[in-house]
N, C-alpha and C positions, 0 to 999 in steps of 0.2 A: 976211586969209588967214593961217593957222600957217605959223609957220614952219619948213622942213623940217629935222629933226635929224642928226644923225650917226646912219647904222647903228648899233648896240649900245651907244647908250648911254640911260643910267635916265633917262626924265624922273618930273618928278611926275605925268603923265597914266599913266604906266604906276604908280605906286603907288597913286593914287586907284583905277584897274579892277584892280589885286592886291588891293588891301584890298575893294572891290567883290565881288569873285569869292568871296571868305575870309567876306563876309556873308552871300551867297546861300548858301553849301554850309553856315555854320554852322546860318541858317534853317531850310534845307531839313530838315537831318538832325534838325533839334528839332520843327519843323513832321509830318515824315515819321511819328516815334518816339512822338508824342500821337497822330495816325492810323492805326499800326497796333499801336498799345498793346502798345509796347516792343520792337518784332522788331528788333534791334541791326544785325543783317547786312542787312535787307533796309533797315533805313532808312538805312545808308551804302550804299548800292548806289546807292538811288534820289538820296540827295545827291550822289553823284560821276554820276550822268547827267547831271542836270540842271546840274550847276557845271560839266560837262566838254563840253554841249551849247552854253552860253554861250559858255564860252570859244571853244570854234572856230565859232561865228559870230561871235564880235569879231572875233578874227584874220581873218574872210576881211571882212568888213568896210572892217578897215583897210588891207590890202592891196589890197581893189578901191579904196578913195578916193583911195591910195595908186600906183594903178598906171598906167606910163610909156608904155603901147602902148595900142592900139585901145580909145580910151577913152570910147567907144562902149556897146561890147560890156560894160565892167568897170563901167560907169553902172547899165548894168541889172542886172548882178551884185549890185550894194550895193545897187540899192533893193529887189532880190528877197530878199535878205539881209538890209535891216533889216522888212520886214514880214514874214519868216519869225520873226525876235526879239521883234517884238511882238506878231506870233499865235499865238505855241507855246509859244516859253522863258518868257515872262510868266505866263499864264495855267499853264505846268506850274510853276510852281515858287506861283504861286496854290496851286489846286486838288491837281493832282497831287504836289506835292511837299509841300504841305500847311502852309503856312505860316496861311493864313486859320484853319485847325483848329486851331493852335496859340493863335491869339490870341481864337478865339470859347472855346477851352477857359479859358483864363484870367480871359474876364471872366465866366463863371460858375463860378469856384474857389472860392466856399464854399458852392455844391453839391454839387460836387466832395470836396470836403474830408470834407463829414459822409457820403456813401456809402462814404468809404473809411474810415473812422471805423467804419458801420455793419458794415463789410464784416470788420472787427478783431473785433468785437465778435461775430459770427457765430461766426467761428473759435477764438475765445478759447470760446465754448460749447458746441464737438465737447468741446475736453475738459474742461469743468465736466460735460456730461451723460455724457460718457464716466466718469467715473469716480464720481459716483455710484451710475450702473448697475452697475458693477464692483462696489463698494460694497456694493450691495443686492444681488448674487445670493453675495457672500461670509457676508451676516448670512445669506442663506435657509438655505445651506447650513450653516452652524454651526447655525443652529436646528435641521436636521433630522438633522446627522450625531453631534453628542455625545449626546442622550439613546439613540443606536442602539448606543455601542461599553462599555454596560457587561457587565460581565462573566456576568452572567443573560442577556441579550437572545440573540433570535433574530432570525435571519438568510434572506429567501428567497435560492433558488437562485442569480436575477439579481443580489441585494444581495451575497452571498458571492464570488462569481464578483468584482465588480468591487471590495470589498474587499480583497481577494487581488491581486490586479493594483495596487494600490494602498498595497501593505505597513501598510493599515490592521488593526487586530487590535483585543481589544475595551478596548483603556486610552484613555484622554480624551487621551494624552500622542501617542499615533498619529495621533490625529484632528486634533488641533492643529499636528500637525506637517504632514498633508495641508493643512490650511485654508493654511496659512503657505505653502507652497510653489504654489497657486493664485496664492493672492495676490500673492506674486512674480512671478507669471507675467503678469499682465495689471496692476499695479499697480507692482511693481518698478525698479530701474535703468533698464532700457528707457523706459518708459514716461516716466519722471524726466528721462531725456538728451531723451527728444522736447518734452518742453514746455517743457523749459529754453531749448532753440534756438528755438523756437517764440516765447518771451514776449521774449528777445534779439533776433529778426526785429523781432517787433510794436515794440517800442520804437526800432528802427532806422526804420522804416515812417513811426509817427506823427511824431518827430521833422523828415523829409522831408517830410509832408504838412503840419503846422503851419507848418514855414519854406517851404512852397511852394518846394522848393528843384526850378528848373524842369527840369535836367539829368536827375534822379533819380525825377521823378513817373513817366512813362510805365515803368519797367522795377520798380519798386514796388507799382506796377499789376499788371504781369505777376505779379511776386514775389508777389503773395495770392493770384490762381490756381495758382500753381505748389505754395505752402504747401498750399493747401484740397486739392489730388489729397493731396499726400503725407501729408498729415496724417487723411485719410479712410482710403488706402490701411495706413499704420502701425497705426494704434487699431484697425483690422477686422481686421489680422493679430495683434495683439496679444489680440483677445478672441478668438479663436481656442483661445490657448493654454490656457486656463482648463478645467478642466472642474468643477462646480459640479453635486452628482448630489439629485435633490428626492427625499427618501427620506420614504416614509412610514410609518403603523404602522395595521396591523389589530384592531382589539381583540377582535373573537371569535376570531381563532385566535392573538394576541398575537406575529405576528411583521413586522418592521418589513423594509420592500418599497422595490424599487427603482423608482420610477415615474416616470425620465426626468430632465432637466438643467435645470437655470436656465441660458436663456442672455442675455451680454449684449446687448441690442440693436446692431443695426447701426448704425453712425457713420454720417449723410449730413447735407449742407447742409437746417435748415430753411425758408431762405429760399434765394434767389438771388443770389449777389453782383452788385453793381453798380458798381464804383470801374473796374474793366476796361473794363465796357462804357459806363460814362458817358463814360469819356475817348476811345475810340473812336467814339462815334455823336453828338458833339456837330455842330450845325447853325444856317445862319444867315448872314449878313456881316457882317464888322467890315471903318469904313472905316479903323481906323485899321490894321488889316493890310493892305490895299490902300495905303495912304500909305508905310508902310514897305518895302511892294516895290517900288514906284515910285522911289523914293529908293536902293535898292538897285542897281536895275538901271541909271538915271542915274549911278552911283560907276562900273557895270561896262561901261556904253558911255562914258565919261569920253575913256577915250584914243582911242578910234574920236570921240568929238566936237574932240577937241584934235587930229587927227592932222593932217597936213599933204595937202592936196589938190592934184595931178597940173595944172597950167594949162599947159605947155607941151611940146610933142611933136617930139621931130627931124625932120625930113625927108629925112637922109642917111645912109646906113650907120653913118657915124662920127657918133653924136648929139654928142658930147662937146664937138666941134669947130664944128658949125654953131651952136650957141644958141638952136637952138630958135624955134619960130612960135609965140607968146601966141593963145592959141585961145579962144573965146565961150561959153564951158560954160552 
């Protein structure tokens, strides 16, 4: 039988189920954060239920194994309280808290690895194709706008009109300067600051994924979906600003026409990312996550195993005084 402690003081049963409690929540919340690939808030929510659901069933636990009246009644208390612990809190901090999801992701981490890899690569070619396209609707337009601004040529209605609008006039020095300022426009600073942060992300990214560094995979996950909106959303407002006019030329009445815009193609994922959703839908058992919860929850019922059990009950108002009757539990 343990022996009974002093009120408020530390034993090592209560540091073994501190550090116990300090495994489940740190599981949980790493467990949690690969299951819902990367939601921060929601998987310290779910870690502080599940470590905060524990804990107050140890506590009452140890307080019924613990307790000096009708002891009876506080019998059935702890055994309804530890098969409450090893029907719920176990199996949630399994499944629900997601620790098993944690350790079946990691033993498939170099399939892992290369979707998130592929998933770089995707991204890295909105703007390799983005700016070719850019590219190519700035040579159409130089092909079609300098043979239109010499000083003989004519102009339709349409072409003059947006000419005019355009402080283009008929010197090659106007037209170059129009080309130049498209070009700034979808090619530019802008455009420069996005893919600088962008290639600065991806190197941050791969880095974490090579070292497998396991704190930082699931919100690096998020981080590529998060890149791919913004960076879709950026390049389609940026070809926006372009305007690129496909000018053509008549040769029987020999004047050069306005017949509509190059424009740049829309930015969108050719493929599908996968490094988000591989890390969310992984499936399966691993025993050795089941051994490590086991092991876990053993540190967290520690002091409910060590705690000292109730064998003797007063029979007098004044328990203090009488000593109590050694009872048959």
């Amino acid at each position: 039988m343990a022996k009974k402690e002093k009120s408020g003081k530390v034993t090592v049963a209560n540091i073994v189920s501190v550090l116990g409690l300090m495994l489940l929540a740190f599981f949980t919340y790493i467990g949690h954060s690969y299951l819902s690939g990367g939601e921060t808030g929601m998987d310290i929510l779910i870690a502080a239920l599940v470590t905060g659901a524990a804990a107050l069933l140890l506590w009452w636990l140890i307080k019924a194994k613990g307790a000096e009246n009708e002891l009876s009644k506080w019998k059935k208390i702890e055994i309804g309280s530890l098969i409450a612990y090893i029907l719920l809190i176990i199996p949630a901090s399994i499944f629900f808290g997601g620790i098993m999801h944690f350790f079946l992701v990691n033993d498939n981490k170099t399939a892992v690895k290369t979707s998130a890899d592929q998933d770089l690569t995707l991204l890295t070619k909105l703007f390799s194709d983005y700016e070719a396209n850019a590219k190519d609707a700035i040579s159409r337009t130089r092909t079609g706008i300098l043979p239109a601004v010499g000083t003989k040529q004519k102009w339709s209605a349409d072409l003059t009109e947006f000419m005019n609008n355009n402080h283009i006039n008929h010197s090659k020095e106007s037209a170059e300067s129009f080309i130049n300022i498209q070009e700034k426009a979808v090619l530019g600073a802008n455009y420069k600051t996005q893919k600088e942060y962008f290639l600065a992300q991806k190197r941050i990214i791969k880095n974490v994924v090579e070292s497998w560094s396991v704190m930082q995979i699931p919100t690096k996950a998020k981080l590529i979906e998060d890149l791919s909106t913004k960076i879709i959303g950026q390049l389609n407002s940026l070809r926006d600003n372009g305007k690129f006019p496909n000018i053509g030329y008549n040769a029987n009445s020999g004047v050069f026409t306005l017949e509509g815009y190059h424009e740049i193609p829309e930015v969108k994922l050719t493929q599908e990312l996968k490094f988000h959703n591989q890390l969310k839908s992984a499936s399966g058992f691993s025993v050795t996550a089941l051994l490590v919860v086991l092991g876990i929850h053993l540190l967290v019922l520690f002091n409910y195993i060590m705690a000292y059990r109730t064998s003797t009950i007063g029979i007098s108002k004044e328990t203090e005084d009488d000593g109590g009757i050694i009872l048959n539990l």
